[in-house]
Every structure is written in structure tokens, then in C-alpha cells.
C-alpha positions in Angstrom: 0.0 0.0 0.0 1.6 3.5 -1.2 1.9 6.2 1.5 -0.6 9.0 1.0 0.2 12.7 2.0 -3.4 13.5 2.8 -4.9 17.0 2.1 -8.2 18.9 2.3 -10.9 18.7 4.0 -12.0 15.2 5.0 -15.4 15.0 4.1 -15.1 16.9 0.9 -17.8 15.4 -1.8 -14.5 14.3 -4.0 -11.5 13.2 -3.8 -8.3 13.2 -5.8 -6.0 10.9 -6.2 -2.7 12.6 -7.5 0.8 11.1 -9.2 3.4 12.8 -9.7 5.2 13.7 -12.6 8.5 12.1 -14.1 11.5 13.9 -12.3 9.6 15.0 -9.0 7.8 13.6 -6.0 4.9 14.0 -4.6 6.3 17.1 -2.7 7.2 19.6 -5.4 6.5 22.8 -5.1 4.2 22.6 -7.7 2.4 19.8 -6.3 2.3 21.2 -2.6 0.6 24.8 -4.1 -1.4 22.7 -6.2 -3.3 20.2 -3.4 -3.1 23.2 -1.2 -5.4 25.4 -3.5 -7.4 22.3 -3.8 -8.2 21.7 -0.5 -9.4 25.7 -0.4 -11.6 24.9 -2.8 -13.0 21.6 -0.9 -11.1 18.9 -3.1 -9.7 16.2 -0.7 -6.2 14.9 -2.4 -4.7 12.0 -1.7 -0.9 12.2 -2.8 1.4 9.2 -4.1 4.7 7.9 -5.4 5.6 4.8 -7.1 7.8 2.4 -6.3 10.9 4.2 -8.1 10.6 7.9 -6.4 9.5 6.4 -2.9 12.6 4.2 -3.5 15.0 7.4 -4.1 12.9 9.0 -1.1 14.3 6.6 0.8 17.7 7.0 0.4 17.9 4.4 -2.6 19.9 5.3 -5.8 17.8 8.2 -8.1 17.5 6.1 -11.5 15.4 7.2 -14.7 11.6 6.7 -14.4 10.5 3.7 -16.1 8.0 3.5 -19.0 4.3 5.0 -18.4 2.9 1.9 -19.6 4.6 -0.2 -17.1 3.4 2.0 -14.0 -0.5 1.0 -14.7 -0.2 -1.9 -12.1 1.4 0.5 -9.0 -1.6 3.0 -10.2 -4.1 0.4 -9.9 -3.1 -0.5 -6.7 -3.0 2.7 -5.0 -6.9 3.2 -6.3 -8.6 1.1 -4.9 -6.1 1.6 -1.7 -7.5 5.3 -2.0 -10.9 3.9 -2.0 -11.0 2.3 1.4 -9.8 6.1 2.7 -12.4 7.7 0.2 -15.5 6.6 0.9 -18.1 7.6 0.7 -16.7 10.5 -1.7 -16.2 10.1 -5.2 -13.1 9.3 -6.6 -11.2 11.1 -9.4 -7.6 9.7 -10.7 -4.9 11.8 -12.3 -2.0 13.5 -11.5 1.1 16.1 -12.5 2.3 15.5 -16.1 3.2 11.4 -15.9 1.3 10.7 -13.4 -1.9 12.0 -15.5 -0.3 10.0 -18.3 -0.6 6.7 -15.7 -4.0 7.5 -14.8 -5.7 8.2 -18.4 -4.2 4.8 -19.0 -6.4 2.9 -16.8 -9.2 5.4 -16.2 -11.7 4.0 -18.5 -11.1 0.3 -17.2 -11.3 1.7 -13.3 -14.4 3.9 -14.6 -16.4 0.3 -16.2 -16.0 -1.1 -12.6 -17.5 1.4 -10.8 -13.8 2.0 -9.0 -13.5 6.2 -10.2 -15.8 9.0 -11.5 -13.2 11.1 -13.2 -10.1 11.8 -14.4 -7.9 15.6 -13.7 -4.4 15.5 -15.5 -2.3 18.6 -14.7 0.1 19.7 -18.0 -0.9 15.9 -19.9 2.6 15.3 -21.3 1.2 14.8 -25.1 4.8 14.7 -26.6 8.4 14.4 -25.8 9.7 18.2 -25.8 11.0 18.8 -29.1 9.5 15.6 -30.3 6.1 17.4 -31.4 5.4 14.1 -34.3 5.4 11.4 -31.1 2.3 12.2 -29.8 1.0 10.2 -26.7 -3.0 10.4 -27.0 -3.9 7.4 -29.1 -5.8 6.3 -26.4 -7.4 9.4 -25.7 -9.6 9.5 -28.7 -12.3 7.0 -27.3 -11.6 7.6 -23.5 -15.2 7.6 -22.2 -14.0 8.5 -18.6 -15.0 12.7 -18.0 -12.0 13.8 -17.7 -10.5 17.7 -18.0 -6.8 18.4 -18.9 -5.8 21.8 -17.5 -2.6 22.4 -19.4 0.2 26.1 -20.1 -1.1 27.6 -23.3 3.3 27.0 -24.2 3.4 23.8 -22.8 6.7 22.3 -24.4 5.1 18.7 -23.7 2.0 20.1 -26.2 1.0 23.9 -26.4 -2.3 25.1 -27.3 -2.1 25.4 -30.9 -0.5 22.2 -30.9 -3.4 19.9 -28.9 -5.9 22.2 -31.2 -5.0 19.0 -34.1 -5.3 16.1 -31.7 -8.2 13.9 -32.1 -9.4 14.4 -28.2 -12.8 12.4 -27.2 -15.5 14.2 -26.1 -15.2 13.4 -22.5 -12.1 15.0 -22.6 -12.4 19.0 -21.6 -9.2 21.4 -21.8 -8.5 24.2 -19.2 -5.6 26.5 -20.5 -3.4 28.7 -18.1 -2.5 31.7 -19.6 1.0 31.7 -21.7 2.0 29.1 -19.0 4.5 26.4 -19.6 4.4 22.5 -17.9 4.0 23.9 -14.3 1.4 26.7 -15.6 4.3 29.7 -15.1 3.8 32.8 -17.4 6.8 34.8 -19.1 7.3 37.7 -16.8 6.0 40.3 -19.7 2.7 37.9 -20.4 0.0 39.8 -18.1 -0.5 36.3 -16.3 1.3 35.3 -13.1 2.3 32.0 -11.6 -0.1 32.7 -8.6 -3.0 33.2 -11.1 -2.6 30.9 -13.4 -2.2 28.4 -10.5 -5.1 29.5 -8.8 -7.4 29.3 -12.1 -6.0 26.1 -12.3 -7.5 25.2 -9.1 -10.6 26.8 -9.9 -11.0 24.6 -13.3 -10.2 21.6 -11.4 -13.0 22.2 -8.9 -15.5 23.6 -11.1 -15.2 20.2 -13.0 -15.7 18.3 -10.4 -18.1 20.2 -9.0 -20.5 20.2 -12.2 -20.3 16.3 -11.6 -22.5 16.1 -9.2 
């Protein structure tokens, strides 16, 4: 069973479980503002890290992260972990960057079993940086699971006008963060700020939820 940094209020209507992304933990700085604005706006989040991060956590040797594909069984695991904690609010899966990535992987499976009601990714990595032609949303054209993707408008893992040609499913919404890049932060002459654009960021997340039910 994964160790959960637990946030928000406790009987909050929702919960979120949250991975974290490729190169950080579950206590970036990005993630702690993040699940902090959350819990303001009555989103319980239950924070994670798979075995490779809790393993450099621990003093063990910091080595690349492994394939998102071969994380789905560690994500799996730690939902329906969150799920005896959760109850009886409802259960959304997703994450910073890779850890979204993990979670639209198994969402709709997790969604036909009754296990999770939604899916929140936070900067979907849809490409490589630089690497614009190896796209990552094959899956993501018939994902049934509601999910919204609240992504920087110059994400270099898939900027605006980039996702504008991907072949998203209906279930899918998109929240944009004003000129932000992968952790929503505007260029200083933009007319957006960090603080903003995390705060709307929070605001999209909730207000999807919320709108839920």
C-alpha cells in the first residue's frame, strides 16, 4: 500500500488521487501549491509515489523513471487503496504530467468497474519536448471516462495550438493557463502570473468536479 500525504478537507464530496510527474515527487513545489489550492476549494487529495521515487525517497539510488505503460499496475493498486480512505466521496484519478499520463491509462477500465468517476491530469505530457510528431494520445480518442486536462497555453510537452489538431474524445475538456509552460508559469511580460494561473487552475479543477454532481 503506497503512502498518502493526505490533504483537504476530510469529508469533501470528492477526492483526488494525484501522481506525480517524471522527475519529481509528490512534494514539489508545484504539487504542494497545487493540493493546497485544492483543499481551499473543498477537493480532498490523496498524494502518491511509485515504487521508483518512494525508493529514491528513501535513500535508494535516483535512477530514470521507467515507461508509463509499465506504471498502470502500482496505479491500480493505489486506487482502490485510496478507495478504502475515500469513501463515501467520489473518486477522481490523475495527476502532475506522468502521473496524469498513468491514470488516463487505466481510467476507463477503473471507470467500467464502478472503482473512479473522473479523471484531472495537470500539464498531460502529449509529446516528448521537441519531439512534437510522437504524440501520446492514441488512447485518448475514445476515453469515455469525464476527464479535464488543465494544461500552459506553451506547454513544451503540447502547447495550445498544438493539442488544437489532436483527435481528443468528447469526454475530454481542456482548461488553459494563460502563456504558462508544464507547471502553468507565465513569461514575466505575459499579463498572467504564476499565482493566477495556479489559482485558475484550481478553480478549473474544482468547477469540473463540482459540475459532476
Amino acid at each position: 500500500m503506497p503512502d498518502f500525504l493526505e490533504t483537504g478537507p476530510s469529508g469533501a464530496s470528492w477526492t483526488l488521487l494525484c501522481g506525480h510527474g517524471a522527475g519529481g515527487g509528490m512534494e514539489t513545489p508545484f504539487m504542494t501549491e497545487m493540493v493546497g489550492l485544492l483543499g481551499e476549494r473543498d477537493v480532498r487529495v490523496l498524494r502518491f509515489e511509485v515504487g521508483y521515487m518512494a525508493a529514491a525517497r528513501a535513500g535508494g539510488k535516483r535512477r530514470p523513471p521507467p515507461k508509463a505503460e509499465t506504471l498502470t499496475a502500482e496505479y491500480r493498486a493505489a486506487v482502490f487503496a485510496a478507495r478504502e480512505t475515500a469513501a463515501p466521496a467520489r473518486l477522481a484519478i490523475g495527476g502532475k504530467s506522468m502521473g496524469g499520463r498513468v491514470a488516463s491509462l487505466v481510467a476507463d477500465e477503473l471507470l467500467a468497474d464502478g472503482a473512479v468517476n473522473a479523471l484531472v491530469c495537470l500539464g498531460y505530457p502529449f509529446h516528448p519536448p521537441g519531439m512534437p510528431e510522437k504524440t501520446r494520445t492514441a488512447h485518448l480518442a475514445a476515453l469515455r471516462c469525464p476527464a479535464v486536462f488543465v494544461q500552459g497555453e506553451r506547454d513544451p510537452f503540447g502547447s495550445r495550438s498544438e493539442a488544437q489538431g489532436y483527435a481528443l474524445a468528447s469526454a475530454i475538456g481542456l482548461a488553459w493557463m494563460g502563456d504558462g509552460d508544464h507547471d502553468f508559469g507565465p513569461r514575466g511580460a505575459s499579463g498572467f502570473t504564476r499565482k493566477g494561473n495556479l489559482a485558475a487552475a484550481a478553480d478549473a479543477t474544482a468547477a469540473f468536479l463540482a459540475n459532476l454532481g
